[in-house]
N, CA, C and O atoms as CSV, one atom per row, in Angstrom:
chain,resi,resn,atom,element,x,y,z
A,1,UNK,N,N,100.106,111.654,100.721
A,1,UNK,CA,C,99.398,111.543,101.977
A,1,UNK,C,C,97.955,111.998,101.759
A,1,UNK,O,O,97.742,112.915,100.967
A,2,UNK,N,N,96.880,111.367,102.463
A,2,UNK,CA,C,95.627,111.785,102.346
A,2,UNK,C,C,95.261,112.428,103.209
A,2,UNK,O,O,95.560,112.000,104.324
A,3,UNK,N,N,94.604,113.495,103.158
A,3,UNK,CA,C,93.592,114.025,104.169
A,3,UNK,C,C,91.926,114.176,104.521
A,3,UNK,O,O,91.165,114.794,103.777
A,4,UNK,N,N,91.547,113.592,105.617
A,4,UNK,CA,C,90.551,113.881,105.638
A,4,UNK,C,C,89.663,114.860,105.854
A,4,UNK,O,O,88.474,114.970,105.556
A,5,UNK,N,N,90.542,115.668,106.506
A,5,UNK,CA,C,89.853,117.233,106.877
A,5,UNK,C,C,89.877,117.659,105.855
A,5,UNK,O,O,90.967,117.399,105.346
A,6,UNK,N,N,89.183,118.269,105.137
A,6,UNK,CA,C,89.264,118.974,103.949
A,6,UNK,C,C,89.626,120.521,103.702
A,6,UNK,O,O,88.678,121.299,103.814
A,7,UNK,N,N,90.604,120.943,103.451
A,7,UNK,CA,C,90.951,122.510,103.351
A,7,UNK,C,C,89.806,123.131,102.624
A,7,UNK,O,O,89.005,122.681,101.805
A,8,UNK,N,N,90.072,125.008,103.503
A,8,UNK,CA,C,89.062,125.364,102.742
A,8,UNK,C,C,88.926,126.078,101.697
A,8,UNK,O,O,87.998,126.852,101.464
A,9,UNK,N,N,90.454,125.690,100.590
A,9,UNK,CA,C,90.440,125.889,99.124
A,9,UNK,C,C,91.088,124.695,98.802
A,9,UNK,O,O,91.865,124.036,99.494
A,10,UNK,N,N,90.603,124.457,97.470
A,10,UNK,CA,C,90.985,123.748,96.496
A,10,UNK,C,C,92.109,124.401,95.174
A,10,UNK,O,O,92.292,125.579,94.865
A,11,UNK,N,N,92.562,123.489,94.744
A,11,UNK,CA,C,93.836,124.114,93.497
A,11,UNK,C,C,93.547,123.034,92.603
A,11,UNK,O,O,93.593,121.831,92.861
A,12,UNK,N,N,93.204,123.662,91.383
A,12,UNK,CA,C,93.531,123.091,89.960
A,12,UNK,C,C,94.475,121.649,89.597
A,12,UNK,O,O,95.694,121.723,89.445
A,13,UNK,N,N,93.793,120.489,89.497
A,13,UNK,CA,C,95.257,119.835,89.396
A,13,UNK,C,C,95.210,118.859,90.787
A,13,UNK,O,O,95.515,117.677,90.630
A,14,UNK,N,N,94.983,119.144,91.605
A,14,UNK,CA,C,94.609,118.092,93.360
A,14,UNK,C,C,93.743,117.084,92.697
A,14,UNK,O,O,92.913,117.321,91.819
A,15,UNK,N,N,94.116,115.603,93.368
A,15,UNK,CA,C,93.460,114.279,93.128
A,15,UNK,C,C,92.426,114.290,94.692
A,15,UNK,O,O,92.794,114.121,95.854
A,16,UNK,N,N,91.037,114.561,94.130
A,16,UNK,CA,C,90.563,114.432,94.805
A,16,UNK,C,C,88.770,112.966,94.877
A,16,UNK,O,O,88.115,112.809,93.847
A,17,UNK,N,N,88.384,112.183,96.198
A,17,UNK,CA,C,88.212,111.417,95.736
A,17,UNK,C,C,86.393,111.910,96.674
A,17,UNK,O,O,85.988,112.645,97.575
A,18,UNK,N,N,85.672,110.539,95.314
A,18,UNK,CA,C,83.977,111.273,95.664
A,18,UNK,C,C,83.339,110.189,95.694
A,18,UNK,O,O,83.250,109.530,94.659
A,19,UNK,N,N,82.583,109.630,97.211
A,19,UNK,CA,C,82.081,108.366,97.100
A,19,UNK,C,C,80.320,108.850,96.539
A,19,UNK,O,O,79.601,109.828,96.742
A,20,UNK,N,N,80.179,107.506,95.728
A,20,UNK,CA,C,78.978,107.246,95.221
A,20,UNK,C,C,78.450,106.065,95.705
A,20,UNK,O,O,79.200,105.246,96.236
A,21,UNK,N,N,76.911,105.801,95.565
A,21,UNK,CA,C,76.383,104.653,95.724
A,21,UNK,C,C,76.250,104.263,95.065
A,21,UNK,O,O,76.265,105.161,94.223
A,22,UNK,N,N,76.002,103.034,94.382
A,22,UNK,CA,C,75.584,102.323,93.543
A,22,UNK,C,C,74.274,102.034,93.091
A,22,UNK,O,O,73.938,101.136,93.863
A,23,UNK,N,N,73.061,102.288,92.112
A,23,UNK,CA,C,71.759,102.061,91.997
A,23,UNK,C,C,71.877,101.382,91.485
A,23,UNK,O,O,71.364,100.565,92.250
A,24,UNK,N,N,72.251,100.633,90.408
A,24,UNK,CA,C,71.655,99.486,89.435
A,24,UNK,C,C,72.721,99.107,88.888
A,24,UNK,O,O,73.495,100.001,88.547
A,25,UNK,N,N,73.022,98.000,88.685
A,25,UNK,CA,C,74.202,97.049,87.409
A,25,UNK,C,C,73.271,97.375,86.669
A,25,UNK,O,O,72.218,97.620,87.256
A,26,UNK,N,N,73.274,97.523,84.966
A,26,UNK,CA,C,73.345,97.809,83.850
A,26,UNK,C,C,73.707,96.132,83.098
A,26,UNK,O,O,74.788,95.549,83.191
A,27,UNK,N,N,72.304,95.558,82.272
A,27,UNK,CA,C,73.191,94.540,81.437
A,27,UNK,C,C,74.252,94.720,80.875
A,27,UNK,O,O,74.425,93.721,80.177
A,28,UNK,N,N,75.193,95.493,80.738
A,28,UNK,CA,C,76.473,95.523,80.007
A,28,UNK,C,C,77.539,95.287,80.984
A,28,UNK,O,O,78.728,95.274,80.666
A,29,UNK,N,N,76.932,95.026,82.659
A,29,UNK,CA,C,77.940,95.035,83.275
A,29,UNK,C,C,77.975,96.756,83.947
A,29,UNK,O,O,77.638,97.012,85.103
A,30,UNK,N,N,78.501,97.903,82.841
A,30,UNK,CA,C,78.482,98.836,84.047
A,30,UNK,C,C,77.719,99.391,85.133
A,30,UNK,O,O,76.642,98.796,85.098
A,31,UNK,N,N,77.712,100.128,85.975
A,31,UNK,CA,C,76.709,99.891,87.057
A,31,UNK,C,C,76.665,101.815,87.399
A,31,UNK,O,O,77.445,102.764,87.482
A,32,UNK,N,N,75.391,101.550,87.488
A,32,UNK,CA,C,74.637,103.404,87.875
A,32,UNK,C,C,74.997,103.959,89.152
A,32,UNK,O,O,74.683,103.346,90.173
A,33,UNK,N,N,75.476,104.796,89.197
A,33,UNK,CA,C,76.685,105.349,90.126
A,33,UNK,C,C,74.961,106.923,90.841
A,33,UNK,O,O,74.492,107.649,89.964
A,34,UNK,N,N,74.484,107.049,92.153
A,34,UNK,CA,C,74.627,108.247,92.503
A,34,UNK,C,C,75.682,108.640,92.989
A,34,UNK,O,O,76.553,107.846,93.345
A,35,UNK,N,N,75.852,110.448,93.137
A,35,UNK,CA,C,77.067,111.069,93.301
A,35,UNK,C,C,76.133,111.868,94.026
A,35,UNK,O,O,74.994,112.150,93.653
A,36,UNK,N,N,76.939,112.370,95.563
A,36,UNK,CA,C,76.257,113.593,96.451
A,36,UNK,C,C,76.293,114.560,95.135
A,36,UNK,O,O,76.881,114.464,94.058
A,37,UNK,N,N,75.460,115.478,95.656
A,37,UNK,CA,C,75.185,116.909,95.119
A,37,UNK,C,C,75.095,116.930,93.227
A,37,UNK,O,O,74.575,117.840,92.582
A,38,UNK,N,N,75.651,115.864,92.724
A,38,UNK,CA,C,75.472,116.086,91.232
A,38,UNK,C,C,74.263,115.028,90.854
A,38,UNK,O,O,74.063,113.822,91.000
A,39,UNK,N,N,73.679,115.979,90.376
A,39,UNK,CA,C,71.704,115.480,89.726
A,39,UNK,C,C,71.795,114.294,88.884
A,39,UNK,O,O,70.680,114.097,88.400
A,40,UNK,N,N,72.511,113.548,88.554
A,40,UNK,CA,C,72.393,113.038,86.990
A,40,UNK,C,C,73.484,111.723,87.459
A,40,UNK,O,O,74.688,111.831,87.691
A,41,UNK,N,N,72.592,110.407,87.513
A,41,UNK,CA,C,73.477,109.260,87.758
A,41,UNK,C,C,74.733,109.146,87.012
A,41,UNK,O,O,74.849,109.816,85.986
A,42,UNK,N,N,75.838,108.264,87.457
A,42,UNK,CA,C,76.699,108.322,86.660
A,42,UNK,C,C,77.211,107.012,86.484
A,42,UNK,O,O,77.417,106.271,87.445
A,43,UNK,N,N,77.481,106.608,85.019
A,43,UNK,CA,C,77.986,105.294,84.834
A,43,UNK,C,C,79.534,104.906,84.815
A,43,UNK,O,O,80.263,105.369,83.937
A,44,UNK,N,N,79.752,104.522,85.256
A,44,UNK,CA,C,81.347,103.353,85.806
A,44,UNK,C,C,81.289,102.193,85.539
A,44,UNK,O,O,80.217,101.593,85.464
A,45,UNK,N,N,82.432,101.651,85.343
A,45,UNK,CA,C,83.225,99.991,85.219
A,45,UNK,C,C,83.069,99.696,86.701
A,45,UNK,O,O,83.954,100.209,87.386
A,46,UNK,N,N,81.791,98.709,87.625
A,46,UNK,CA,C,82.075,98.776,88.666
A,46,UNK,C,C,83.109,97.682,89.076
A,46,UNK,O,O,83.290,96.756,88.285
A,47,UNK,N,N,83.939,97.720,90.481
A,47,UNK,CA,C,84.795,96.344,91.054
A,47,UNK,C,C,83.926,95.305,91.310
A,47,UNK,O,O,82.742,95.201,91.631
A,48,UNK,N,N,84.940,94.490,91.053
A,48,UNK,CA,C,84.068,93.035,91.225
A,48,UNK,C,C,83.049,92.843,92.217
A,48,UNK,O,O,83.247,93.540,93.211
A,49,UNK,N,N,81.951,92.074,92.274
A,49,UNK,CA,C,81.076,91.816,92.989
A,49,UNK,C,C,80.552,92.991,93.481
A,49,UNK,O,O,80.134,92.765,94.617
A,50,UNK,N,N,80.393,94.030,93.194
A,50,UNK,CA,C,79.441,95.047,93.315
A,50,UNK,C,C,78.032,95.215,93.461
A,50,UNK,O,O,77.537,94.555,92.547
A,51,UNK,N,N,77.196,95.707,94.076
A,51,UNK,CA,C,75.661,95.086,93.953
A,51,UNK,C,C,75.089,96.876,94.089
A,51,UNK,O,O,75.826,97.746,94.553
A,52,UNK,N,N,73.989,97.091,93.702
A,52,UNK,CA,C,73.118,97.812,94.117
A,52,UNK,C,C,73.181,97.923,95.336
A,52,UNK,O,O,73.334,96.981,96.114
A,53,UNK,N,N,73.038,99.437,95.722
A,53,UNK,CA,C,73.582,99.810,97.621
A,53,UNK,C,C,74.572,99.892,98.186
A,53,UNK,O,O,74.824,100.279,99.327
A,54,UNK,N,N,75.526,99.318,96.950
A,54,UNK,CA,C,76.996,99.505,98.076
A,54,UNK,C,C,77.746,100.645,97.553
A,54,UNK,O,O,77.315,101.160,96.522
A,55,UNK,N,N,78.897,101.167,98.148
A,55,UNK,CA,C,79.374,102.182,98.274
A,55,UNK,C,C,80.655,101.899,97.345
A,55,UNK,O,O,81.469,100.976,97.354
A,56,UNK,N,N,80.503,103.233,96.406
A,56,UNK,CA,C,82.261,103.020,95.969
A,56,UNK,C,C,82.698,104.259,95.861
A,56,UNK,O,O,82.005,105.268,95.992
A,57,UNK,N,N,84.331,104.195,95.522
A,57,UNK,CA,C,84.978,105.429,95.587
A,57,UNK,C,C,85.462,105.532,94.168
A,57,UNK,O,O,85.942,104.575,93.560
A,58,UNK,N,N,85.207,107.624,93.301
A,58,UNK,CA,C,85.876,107.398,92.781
A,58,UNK,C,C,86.436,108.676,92.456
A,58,UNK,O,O,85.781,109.716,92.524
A,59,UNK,N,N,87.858,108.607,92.040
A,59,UNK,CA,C,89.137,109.268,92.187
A,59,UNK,C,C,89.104,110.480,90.785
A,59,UNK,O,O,88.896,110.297,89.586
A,60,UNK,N,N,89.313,111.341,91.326
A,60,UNK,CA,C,90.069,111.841,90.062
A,60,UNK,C,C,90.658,113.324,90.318
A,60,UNK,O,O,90.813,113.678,91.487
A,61,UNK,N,N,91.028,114.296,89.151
A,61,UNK,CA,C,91.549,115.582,89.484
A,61,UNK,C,C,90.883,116.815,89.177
A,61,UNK,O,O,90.191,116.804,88.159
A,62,UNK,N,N,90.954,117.995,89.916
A,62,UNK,CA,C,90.277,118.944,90.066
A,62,UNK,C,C,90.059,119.853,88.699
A,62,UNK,O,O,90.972,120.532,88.231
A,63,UNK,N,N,89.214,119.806,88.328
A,63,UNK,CA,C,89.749,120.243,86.635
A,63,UNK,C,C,89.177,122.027,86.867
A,63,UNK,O,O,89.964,122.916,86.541
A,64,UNK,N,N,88.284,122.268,87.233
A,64,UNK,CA,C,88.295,123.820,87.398
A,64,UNK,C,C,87.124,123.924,88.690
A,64,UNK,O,O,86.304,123.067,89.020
A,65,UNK,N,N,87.353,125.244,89.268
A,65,UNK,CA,C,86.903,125.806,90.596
A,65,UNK,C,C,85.883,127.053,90.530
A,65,UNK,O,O,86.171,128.184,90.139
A,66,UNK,N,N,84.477,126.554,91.052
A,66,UNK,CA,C,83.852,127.767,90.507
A,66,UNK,C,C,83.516,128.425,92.329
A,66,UNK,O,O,82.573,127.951,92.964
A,67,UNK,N,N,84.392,129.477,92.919
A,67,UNK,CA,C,84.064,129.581,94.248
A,67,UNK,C,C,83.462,130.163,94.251
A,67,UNK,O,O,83.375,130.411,95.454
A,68,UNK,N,N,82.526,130.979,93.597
A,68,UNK,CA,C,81.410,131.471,93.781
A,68,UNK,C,C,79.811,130.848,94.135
A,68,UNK,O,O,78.863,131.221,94.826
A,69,UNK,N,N,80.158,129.523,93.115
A,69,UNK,CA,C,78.786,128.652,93.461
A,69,UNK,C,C,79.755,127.576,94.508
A,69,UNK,O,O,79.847,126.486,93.943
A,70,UNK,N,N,80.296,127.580,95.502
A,70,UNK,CA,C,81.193,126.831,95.582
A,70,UNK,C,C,81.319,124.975,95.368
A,70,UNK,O,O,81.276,124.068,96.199
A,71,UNK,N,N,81.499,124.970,93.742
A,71,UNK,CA,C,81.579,123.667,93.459
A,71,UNK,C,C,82.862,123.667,92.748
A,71,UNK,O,O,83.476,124.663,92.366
A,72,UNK,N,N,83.230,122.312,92.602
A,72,UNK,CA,C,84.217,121.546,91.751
A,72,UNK,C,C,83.414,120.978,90.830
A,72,UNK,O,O,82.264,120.549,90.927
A,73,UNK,N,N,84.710,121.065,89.269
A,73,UNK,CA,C,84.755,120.068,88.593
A,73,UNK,C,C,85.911,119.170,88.282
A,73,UNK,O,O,87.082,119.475,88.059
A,74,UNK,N,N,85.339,118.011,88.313
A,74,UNK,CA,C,86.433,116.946,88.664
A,74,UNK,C,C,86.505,115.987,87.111
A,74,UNK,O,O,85.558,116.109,86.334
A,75,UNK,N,N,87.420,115.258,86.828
A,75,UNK,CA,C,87.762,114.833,86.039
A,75,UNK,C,C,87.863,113.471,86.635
A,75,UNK,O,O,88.842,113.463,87.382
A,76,UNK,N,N,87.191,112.181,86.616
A,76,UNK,CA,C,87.194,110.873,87.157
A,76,UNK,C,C,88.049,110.088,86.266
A,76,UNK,O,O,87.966,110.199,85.042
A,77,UNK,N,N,88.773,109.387,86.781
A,77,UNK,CA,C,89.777,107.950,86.592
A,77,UNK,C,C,89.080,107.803,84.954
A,77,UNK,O,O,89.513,108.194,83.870
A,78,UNK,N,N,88.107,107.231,85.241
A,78,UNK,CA,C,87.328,106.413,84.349
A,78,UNK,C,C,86.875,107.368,82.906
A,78,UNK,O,O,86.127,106.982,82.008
A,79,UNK,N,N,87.396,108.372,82.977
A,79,UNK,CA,C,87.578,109.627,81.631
A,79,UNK,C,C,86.082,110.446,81.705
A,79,UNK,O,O,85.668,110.830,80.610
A,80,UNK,N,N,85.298,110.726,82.801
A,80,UNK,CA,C,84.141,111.493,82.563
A,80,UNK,C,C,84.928,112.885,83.481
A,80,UNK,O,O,85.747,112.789,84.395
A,81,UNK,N,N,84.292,114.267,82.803
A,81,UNK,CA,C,83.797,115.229,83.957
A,81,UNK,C,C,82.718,115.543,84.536
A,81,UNK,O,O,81.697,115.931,83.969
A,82,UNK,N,N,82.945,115.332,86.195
A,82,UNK,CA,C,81.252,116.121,86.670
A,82,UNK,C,C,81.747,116.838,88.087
A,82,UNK,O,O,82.665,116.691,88.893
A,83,UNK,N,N,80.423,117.827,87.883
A,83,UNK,CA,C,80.469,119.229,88.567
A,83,UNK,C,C,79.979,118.396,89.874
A,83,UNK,O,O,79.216,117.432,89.940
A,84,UNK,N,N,80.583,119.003,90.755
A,84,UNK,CA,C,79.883,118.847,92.572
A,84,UNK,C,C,79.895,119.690,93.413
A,84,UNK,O,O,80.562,120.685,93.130
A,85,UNK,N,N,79.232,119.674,94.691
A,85,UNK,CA,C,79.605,120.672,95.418
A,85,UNK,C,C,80.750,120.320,96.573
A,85,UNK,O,O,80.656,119.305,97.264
A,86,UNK,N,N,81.753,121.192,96.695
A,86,UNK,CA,C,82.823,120.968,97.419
A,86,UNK,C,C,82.495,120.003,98.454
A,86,UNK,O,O,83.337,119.138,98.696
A,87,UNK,N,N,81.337,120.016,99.141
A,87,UNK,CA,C,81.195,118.903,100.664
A,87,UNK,C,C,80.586,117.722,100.277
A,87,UNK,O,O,79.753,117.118,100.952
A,88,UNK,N,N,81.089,117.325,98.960
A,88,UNK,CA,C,80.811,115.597,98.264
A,88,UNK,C,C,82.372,115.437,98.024
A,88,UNK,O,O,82.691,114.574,97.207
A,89,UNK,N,N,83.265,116.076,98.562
A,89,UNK,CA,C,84.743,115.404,98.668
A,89,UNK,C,C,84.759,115.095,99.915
A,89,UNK,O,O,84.513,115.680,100.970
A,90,UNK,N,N,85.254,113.576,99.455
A,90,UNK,CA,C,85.693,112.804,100.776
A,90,UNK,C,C,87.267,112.696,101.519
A,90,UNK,O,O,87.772,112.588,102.637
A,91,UNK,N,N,87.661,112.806,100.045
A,91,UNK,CA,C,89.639,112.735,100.533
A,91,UNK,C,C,90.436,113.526,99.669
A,91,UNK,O,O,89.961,113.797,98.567
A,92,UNK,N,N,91.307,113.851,99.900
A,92,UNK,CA,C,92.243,114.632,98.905
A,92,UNK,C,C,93.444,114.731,99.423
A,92,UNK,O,O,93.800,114.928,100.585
A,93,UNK,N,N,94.508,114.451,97.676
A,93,UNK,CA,C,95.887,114.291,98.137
A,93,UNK,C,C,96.585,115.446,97.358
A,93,UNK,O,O,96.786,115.395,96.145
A,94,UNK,N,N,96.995,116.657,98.282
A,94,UNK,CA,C,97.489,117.483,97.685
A,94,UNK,C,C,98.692,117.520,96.741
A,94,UNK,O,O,99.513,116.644,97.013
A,95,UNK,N,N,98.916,118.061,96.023
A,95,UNK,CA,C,100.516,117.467,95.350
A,95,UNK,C,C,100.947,118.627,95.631
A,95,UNK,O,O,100.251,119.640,95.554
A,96,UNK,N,N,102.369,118.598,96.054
A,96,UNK,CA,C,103.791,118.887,96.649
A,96,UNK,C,C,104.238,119.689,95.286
A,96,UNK,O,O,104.669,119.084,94.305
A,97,UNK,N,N,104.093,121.069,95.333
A,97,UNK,CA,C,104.854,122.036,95.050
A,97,UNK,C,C,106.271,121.855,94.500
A,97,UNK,O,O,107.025,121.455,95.388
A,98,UNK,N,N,106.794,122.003,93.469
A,98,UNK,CA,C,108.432,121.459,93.125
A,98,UNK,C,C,108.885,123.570,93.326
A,98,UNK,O,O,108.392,124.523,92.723
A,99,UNK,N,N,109.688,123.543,94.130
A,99,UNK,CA,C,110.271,124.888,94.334
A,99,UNK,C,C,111.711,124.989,92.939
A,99,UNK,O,O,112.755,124.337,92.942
A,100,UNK,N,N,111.412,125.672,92.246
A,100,UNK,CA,C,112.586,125.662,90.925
A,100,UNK,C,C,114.813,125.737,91.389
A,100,UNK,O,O,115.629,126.048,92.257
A,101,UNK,N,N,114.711,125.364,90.459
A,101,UNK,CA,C,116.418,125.393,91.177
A,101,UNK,C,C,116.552,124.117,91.727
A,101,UNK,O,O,117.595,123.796,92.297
């Protein structure tokens, strides 16, 4: 299940998802990704027909929690890590606890 309200902790391990805009296709095809709060464009395999300006989403899991600066680092689908600040998550699907026994 997704949520949009966002809790106000995060756990190690949560698939959480971070929309970017799109600046530029790239002759190779991949296309220059901004990301709220992280400085440094980021490159992706974009979906078909993609253009400069449009919006995409992308997914991945919480790889470590710094609550002091309060940011995430996330681990994206597409095999990169980048640091953000917690209010550049858009959705998150908590995973369900297995109780032992």
């Amino acid at each position: 299940m997704l949520h949009v309200n966002m809790p106000g902790e995060f756990e190690v391990g949560e698939e959480v998802a971070l929309a970017g805009t799109v600046i530029t296709i790239l002759a190779s095809g991949r296309a220059r990704v901004s990301i709220p709060s992280h400085d440094h464009p980021y490159t992706i395999d974009p979906p078909p027909k993609v253009r400069a300006g449009d919006r995409v989403v992308l997914v991945g899991d919480v790889t470590r929690i710094d609550r002091g600066a309060n940011k995430l680092s996330v681990r994206i689908d597409c095999g990169g890590v980048i640091t953000v600040d917690k209010s550049a998550i858009t959705r998150l699907r908590k995973h369900r606890r297995t109780s032992p026994g």
